[in-house]
Each structure stands twice: as C-alpha cells, then as structure tokens.
C-alpha positions as CSV (number, residue, x, y, z in Angstrom):
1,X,132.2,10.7,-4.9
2,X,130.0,8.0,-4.9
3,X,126.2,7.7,-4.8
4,X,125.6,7.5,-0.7
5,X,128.1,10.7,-0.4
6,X,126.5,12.8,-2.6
7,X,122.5,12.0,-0.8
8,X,124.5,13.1,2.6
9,X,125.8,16.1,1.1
10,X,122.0,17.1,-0.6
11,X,120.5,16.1,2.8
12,X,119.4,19.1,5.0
13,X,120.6,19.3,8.1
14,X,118.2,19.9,11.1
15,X,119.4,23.5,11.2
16,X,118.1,24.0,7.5
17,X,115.0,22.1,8.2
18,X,114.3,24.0,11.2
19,X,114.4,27.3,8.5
20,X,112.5,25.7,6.1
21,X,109.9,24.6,8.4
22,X,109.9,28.2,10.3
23,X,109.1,29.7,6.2
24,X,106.4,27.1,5.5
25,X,104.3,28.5,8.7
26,X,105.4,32.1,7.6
27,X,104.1,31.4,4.3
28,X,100.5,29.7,5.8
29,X,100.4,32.7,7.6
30,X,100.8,35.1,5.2
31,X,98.5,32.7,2.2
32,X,95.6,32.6,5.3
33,X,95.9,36.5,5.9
34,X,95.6,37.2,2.4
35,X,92.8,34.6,1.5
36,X,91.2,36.5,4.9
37,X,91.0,39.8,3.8
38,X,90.4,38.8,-0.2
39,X,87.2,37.7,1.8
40,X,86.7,40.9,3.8
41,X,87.3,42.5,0.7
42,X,84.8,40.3,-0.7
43,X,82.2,41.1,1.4
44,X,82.8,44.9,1.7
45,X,82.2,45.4,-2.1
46,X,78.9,43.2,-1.5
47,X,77.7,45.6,1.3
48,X,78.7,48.6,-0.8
49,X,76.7,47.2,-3.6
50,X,73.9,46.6,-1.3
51,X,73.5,50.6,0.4
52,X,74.1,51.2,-3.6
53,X,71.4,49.5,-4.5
54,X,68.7,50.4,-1.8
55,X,70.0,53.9,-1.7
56,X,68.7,54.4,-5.4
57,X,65.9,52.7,-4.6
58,X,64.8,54.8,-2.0
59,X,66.4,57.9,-3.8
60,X,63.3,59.5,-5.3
61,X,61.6,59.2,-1.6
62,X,62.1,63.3,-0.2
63,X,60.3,64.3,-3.6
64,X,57.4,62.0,-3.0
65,X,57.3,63.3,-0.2
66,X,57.1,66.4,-1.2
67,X,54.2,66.0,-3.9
68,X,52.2,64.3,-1.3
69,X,50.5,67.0,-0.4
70,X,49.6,67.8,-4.1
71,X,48.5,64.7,-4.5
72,X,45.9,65.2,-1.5
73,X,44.7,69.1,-2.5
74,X,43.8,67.4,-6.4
75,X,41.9,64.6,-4.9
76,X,39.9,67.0,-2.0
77,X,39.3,69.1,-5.8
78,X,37.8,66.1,-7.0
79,X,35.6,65.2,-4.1
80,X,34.5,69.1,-3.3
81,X,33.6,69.1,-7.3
82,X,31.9,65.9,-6.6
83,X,30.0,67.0,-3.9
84,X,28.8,69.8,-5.2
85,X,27.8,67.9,-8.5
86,X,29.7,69.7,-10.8
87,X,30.7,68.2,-14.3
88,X,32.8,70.3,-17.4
89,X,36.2,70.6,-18.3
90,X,37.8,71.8,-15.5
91,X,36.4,68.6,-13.3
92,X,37.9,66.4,-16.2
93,X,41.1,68.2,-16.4
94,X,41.8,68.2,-12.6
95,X,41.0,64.6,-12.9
96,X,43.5,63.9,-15.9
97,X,46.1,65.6,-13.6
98,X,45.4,63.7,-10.5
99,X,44.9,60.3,-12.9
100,X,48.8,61.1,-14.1
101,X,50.3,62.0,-10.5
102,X,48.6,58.3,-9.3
103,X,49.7,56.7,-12.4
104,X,53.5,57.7,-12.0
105,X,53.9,57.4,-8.3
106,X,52.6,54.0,-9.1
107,X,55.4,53.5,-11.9
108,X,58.1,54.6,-9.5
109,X,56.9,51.9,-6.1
110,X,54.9,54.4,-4.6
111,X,51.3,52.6,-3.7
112,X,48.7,54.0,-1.0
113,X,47.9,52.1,2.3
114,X,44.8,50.5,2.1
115,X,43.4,51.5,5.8
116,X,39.8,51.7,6.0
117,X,38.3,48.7,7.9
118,X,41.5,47.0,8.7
119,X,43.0,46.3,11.7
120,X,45.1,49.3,13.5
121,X,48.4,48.8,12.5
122,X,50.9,51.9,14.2
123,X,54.1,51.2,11.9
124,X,51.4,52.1,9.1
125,X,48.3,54.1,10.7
126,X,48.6,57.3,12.6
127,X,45.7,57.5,15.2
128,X,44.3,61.0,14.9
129,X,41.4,60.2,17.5
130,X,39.0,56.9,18.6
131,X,35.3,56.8,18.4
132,X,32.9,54.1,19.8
133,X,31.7,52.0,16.9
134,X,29.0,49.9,17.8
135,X,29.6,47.8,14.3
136,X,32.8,47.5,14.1
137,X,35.4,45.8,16.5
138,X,37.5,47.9,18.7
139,X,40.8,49.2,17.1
140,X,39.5,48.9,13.7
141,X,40.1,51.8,11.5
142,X,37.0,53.6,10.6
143,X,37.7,56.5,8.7
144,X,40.7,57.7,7.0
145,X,41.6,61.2,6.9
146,X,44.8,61.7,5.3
147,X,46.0,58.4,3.2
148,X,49.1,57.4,3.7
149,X,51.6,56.0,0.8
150,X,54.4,53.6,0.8
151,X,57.7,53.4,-1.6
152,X,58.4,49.6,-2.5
153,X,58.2,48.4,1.6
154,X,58.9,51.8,3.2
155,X,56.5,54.2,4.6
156,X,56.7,57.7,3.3
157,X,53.6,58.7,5.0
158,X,51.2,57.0,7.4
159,X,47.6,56.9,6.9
160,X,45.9,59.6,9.4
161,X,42.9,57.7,11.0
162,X,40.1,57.1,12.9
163,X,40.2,54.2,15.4
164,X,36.8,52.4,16.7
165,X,37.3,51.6,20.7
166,X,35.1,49.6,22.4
167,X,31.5,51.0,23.6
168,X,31.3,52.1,27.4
C-alpha cells in the first residue's frame, strides 16, 4: 500500500466524525456540570463555614442573657449602698463582684449601650414613657432605666428609657 492509501484508510469518515463530534459536546457537558457543582460545592462549604462561625459567635448569647439581670440587682446594690453612704467590706465585695461580671462580659463582646442624651434609636432603646424636657430636644433620651447590652453587633437587651417630647 502506498502512502495516499493508507491517509484514506486513517481518515474518518463523516459517520465517525459525526460520533466523535456528538462525544466532544457530551464531554463539555459533563466537564461544565462538574466544574458547576465543584462551584456549588464551593460555595456551600463557604456558607457552612460562615453560620459556623457566627453561630459560635453568638453561642454564649442565652447565658448573657440570662446574668443580665444579675448584673442589674449588683449595680442597684451599689447605688442603694451609695445612697445611703454606706462604706465597709461588704460595699467593697459587692463591688469586686460586679467589677468581675463587667470585666468578663466585656472579654466575651458583651458592651452596654451608651443611651443617656443620645438620640432615640428603637433598634437599640425601648421607650418606657416620654416627658417634656424643656432642655433637651425632643426624642432625646433622658433617663435610662434599665441599660441595655449588646454581643459584638447584636442586641441582647435594649436600653429601657425615658424619651423628652416636645413641650405643649
């Protein structure tokens, strides 16, 4: 056989390149579905990583919840001991105590909300009641009776207030 024979006999025919061309497109299909779902896969194991991540963040939030109201019966201890201008060992001891509970709920993202002559703000401040307040603006807070708290950029409590409104 010579040379031109044997390039006819290796040539496809239209038949086989038909096949061949109908498996390439199979095999895009089948390359494009996998590199899809390596990507969904991708991105699932990102999303999982983030609820991972913010649900330990947020994971110690029910107990701070819970020691809230601690926190508020040491410090009305400390301002009834205050007020009555008492001094000793017990005064320094509930002091100590409520000196600890601040310092680790500040160790673990949990800060109070500064409310007291700011602005109203609802997603932080629970209006209790208004008064007029001749020197202050209206919706200003003027008195906080329960502070509130925050974990990292959540609110685990908001502050009970007092809000000015306008004179009439």
């Amino acid at each position: 056989m010579n040379e031109a024979e044997q390039l006819k006999e290796e040539q496809p025919s239209a038949e086989e390149l038909a096949q061949l061309r109908a498996r390439a497109q199979e095999r895009d299909q089948y390359l494009d579905m996998l590199q899809r779902n390596r990507a969904e896969f991708e991105n699932y194991q990102k999303r999982n990583q983030k609820d991972r991540d913010q649900e330990r963040r947020y994971l110690t939030s029910n107990v701070f919840v819970d020691l809230l109201p601690v926190l508020d019966n040491l410090e009305r201890a400390m301002a009834a001991a205050k007020q009555a201008d008492e001094k000793g060992p017990l005064v320094d001891g509930v002091a100590i105590v409520l000196n600890q509970f601040l310092d680790v709920f500040k160790r673990h993202g949990v800060s109070r909300i500064e409310a007291e002559d700011r602005p109203f703000d609802p997603n932080v401040h629970q209006a209790v009641m208004q008064q007029p307040a001749a020197d202050k603006p209206a919706n200003t807070v003027i008195q906080v009776l329960e502070h509130g708290y925050t974990i990292h950029d959540r609110v685990l409590r908001p502050a009970k207030v007092i809000v000015s409104k306008e004179i009439a």
